[in-house]
N, C-alpha and C positions, 0 to 999 in steps of 0.2 A: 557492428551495425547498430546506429543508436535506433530505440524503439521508436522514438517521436516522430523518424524521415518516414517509418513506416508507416506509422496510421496515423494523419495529422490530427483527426476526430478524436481519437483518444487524449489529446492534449486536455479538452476540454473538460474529460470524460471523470476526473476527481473535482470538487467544487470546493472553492478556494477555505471553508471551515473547514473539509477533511482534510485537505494538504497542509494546514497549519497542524491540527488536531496531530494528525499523523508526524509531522514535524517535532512538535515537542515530546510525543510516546516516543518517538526513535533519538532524541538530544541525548546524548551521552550514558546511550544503555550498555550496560554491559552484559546481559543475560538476554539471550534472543527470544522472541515471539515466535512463535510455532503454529502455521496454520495452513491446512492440506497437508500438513506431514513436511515444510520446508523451512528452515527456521528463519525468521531477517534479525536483523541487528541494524539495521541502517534504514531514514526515511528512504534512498534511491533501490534499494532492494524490494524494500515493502511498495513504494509505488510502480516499479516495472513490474511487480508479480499483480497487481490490484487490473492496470491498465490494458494487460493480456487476458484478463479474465471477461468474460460476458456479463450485461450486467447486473443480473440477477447474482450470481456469481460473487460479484465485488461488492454487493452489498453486502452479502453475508462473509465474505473476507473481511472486508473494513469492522463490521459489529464484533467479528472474531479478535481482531486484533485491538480494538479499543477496550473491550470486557477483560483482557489478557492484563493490559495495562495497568489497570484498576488495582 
């Protein structure tokens, strides 16, 4: 089941800086980001975990994973 048929609002729900941002932190990582305890390695892992979140929630996911980058 893709998550997008689910909640078309969520589509909207990252703003096109983060999904870039988020893009190039996940370009050819090989050591995962770790954040609630789940690790991603891949921009489509990290944005279906972002996208299920609330959003209070994925703000503090997205700052978690951009800090991690660094």
């Amino acid at each position: 089941m893709d998550i997008e048929t689910d909640n078309p609002e969520a589509e909207v729900a990252l703003t096109r800086p983060q999904r870039r941002l988020l893009r190039r932190i996940y370009n050819g990582r090989t050591v995962p980001i770790v954040v609630n305890d789940q690790p991603f390695l891949t921009f489509r892992e990290a944005s279906r975990h972002l996208l299920m979140l609330a959003p209070e929630e994925r703000d503090a996911a997205y700052e978690a994973m951009r800090k991690q980058a660094k």
